[in-house]
N, C-alpha and C positions, 0 to 999 in steps of 0.2 A: 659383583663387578660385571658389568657387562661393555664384552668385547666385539668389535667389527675387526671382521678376517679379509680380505682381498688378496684373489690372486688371477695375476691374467697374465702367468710369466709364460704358457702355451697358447695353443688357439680354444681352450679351452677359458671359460671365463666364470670363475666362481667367486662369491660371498658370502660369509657365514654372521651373526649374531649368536653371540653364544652372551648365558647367564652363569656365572661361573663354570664349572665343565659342562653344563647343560646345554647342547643346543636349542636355539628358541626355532631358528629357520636357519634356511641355506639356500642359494641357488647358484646351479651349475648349466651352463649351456655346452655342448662342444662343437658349436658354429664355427666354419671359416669366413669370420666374419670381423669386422672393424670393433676393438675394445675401445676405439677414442671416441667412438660413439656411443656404444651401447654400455660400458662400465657403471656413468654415473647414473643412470636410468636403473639398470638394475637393482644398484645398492640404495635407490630411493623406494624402488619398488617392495624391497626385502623390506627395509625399516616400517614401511606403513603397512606391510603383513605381521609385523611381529607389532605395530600399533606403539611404537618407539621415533623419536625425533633424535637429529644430529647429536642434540646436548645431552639428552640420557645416556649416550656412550661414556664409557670412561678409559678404555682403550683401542687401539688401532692395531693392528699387525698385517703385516704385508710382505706376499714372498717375495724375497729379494733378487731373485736370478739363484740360477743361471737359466738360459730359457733361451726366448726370443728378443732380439736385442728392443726390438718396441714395445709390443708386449710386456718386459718386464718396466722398461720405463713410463707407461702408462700407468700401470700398480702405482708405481712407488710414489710416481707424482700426486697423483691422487691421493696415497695416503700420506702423504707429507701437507697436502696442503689441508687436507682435514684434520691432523695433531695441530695443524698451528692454527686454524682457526677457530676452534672451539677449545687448546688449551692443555691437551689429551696428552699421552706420553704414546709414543710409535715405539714396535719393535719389527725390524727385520727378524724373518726367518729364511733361509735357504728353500729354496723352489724344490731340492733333491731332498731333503730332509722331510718335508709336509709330503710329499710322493711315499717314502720309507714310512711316514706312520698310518700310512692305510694299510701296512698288513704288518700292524702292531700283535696279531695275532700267530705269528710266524717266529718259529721257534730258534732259527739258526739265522745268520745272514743277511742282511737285504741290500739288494744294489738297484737303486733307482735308476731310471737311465730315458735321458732326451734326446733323441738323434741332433749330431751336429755335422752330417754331411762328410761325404766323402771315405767314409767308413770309422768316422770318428763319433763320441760319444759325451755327454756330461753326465758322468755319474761321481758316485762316491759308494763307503759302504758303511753301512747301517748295523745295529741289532739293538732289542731289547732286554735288558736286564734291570730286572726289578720293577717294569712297570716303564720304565725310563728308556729314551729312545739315545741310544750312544753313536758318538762317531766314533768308527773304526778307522776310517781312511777317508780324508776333506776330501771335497768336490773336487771334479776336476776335468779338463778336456785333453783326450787323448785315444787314440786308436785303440778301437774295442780290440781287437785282435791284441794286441800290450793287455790290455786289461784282463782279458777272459786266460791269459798266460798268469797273471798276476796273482788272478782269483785262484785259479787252477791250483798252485801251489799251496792253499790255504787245505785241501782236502776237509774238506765240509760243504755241505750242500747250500748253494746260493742261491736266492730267490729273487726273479730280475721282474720288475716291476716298472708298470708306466704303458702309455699306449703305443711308445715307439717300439717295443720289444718287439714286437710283430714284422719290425722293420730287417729284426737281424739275427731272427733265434735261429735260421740255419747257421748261421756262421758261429755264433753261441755253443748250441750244441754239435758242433763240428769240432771244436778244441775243449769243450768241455764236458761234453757226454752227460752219462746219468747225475755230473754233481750240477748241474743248472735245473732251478726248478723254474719253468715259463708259468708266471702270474698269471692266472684269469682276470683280463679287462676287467669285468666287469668287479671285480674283487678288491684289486689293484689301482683304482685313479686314483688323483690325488683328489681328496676332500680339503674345502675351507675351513670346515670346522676340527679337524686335524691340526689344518695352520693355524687355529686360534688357540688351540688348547695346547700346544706348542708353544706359543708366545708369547699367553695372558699372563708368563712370570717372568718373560726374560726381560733381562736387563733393557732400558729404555734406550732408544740411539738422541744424538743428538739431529734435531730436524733440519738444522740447515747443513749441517756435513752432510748426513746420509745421504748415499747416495746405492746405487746396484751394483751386484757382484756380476758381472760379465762374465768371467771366469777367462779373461783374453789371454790370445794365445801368445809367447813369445815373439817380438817383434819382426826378426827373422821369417820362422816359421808363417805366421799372418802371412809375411809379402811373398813370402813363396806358394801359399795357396791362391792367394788372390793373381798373382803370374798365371796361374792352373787356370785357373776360374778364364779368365782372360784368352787362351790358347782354347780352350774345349766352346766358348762361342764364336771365336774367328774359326776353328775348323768347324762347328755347326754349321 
């Protein structure tokens, strides 16, 4: 079975082809750059490296968020409209989940995590058992400071993964000392082909519902940051 991966739920913009677990290629850019332009060029560019046309697919999978709110709907749009056009079954996977199995190799823990500004966070928490990537605790947005108290109580060492960690590993390891283990970048991105070997069995969505997991915040809360937001460029 061969399956196309997409994810552009970051500024980060990847594509995988995989033949059953095997990856054929992959391509990952970490440009601050436009995915509404450059996505479909890529994943045409990958297909004619790996010497594969649209209809040789037989699956799609694409992270579904949480991420960037464009970003992740340029994914998904994309791969919805490529299951419907050639016939294909789509499966979302969670954008923190495909982040968590790039360090499938990691024996305790894993908490992916995307900065969501403000000293808030999307993560969730991860581990592998048996081979198998489990959820411990769904995604979510909330004050890493709440979280890194949350994790803390677990007493087991957590392994924070993602390129935003860098963003916050003093405050990380301010409340949570030696049990945070800080990912090597380079160790730790999220891979596409992660996302497909993730996907190539889950359950298929329906392509005209699907739609992105936002991860929004309580309706309240939203209009109280967005008040924030508002006050910090009138005082600018």
């Amino acid at each position: 079975m061969k399956t196309l991966a997409i994810d552009t739920s970051t500024y980060t913009l990847g594509a995988a082809v995989l033949d059953g677990e095997q990856t054929i290629g992959e391509y990952i850019t970490n440009l601050k750059k436009n995915h509404s332009l450059r996505a479909m060029p890529a994943i045409d560019l990958l297909l004619k490296e790996c010497e594969l046309k649209p209809a040789d697919l037989d699956k799609i999978v694409v992270a579904k968020g949480p991420g960037s709110y464009t970003g992740v709907r340029i994914g998904v749009t994309i791969a919805k409209t490529l299951a419907w056009s050639l016939g294909i079954p789509l499966s979302g996977i969670s954008s923190l989940a495909a982040l968590a199995a790039s360090a499938k190799l990691y024996p305790s823990y894993i908490s992916p995590l995307f900065d969501a500004r403000r000293g808030r966070v999307y993560t969730g928490l991860y581990r592998f058992e048996n081979g198998q990537l489990i959820t411990v605790k769904n995604d979510q947005n909330l004050l890493l400071a709440d979280w890194c108290q949350e994790l803390k109580a677990i007493k087991e060492p957590v392994l924070f993964a993602g390129k935003d960690v860098t963003l916050h590993e003093a405050a990380i390891k301010q409340i949570m000392g030696e049990q945070a283990v800080i990912g090597d970048r380079s160790m730790y991105d999220s891979r596409p082909s992660e996302l497909g070997r993730l996907g190539m069995n889950a359950p298929a969505e329906d392509v005209h519902a699907f739609v992105p997991n936002y991860i929004r915040l309580a309706e309240a809360e939203a209009k109280w940051l967005e008040a924030q937001e508002g006050q910090d460029q009138h005082n600018g």
